[in-house]
C-alpha positions in Angstrom: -10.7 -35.1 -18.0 -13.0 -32.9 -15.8 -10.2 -31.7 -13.9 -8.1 -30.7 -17.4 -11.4 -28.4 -18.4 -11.4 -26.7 -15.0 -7.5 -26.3 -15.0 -8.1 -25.1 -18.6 -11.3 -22.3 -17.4 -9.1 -21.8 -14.5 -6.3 -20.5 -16.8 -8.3 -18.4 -19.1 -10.3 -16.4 -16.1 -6.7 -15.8 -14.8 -5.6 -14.5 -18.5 -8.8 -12.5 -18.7 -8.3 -11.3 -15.6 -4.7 -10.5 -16.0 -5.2 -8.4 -19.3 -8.2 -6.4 -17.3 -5.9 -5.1 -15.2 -3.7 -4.1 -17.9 -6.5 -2.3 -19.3 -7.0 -0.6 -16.4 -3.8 0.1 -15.3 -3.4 1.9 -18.8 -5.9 4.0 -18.1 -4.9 4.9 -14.8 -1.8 6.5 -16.9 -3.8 8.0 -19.2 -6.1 9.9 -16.5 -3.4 10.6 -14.7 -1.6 12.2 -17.6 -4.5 14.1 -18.4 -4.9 15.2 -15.0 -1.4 16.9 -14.9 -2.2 18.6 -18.2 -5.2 20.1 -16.4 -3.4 21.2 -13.0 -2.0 25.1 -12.3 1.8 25.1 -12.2 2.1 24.5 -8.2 0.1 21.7 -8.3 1.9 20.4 -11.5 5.1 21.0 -9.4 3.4 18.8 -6.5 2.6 16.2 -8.7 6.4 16.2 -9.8 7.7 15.9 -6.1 5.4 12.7 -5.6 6.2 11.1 -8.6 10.3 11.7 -8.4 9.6 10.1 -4.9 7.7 7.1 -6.0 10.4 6.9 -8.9 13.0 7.1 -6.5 11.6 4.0 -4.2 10.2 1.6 -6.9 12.4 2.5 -9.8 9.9 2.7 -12.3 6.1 3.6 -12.9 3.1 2.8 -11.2 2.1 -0.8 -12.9 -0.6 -2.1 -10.8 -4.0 -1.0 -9.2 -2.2 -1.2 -6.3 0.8 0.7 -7.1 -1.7 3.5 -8.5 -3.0 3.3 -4.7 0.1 3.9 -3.1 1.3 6.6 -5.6 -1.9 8.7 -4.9 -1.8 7.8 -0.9 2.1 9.3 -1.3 0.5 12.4 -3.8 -2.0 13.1 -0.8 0.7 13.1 2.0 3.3 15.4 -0.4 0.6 17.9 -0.5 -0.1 18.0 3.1 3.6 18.5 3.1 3.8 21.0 0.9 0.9 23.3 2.7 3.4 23.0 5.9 6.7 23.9 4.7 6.3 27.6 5.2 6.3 26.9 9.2 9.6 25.7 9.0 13.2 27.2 8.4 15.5 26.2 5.9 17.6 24.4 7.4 14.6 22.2 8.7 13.2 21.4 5.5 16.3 20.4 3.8 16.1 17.5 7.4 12.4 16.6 6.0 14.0 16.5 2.3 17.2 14.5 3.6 14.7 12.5 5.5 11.9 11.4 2.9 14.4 10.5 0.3 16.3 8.4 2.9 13.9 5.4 1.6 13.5 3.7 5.4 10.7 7.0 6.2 7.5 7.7 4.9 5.7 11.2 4.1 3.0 11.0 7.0 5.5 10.1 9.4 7.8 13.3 8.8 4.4 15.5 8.1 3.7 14.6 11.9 
């Protein structure tokens, strides 16, 4: 009997816990709408990239803390990116373009 209550406290934390995250993760998307809204067309156009990129590997949204994570580690590393593309020719960037949406290479190991 004393295990069915714990199995039973066990369950709701878990449910609790499960729709927290949701609530979070909606708001994640909300800030991160409202952050767009606020950003100057080139950093709009940066946001764009990284989110096409994350689309591209996961197939659909960000849709857990940790998703959010690697979406905004992969934002940091597009503008790093970005900041460098005039030192190269065009020729080379459309290598680093070829490159990052290969799937098998990350950001920071091309922006090195």
């Amino acid at each position: 009997e004393n295990f069915n209550e714990l199995l039973k406290s066990y369950e709701e934390l878990e449910y609790e816990a499960k729709i927290r995250e949701q609530n979070e993760v909606e708001q994640m998307h909300e800030n991160l709408h409202q952050s767009i809204s606020q950003q100057n067309p080139e950093e709009r156009v940066i946001t764009n990239i990284a989110i096409c990129f994350y689309m591209s590997i996961f197939e659909s949204s960000p849709n857990s803390k940790h998703e959010f994570s690697i979406f905004y580690n992969w934002l940091d590393e597009v503008k790093l990116l970005v900041q460098k593309l005039p030192q190269f020719t065009l020729h080379q960037i459309r290598i680093i373009v070829y490159w990052t949406f290969d799937g098998e290479n990350r950001w920071a190991s091309i922006i090195k």
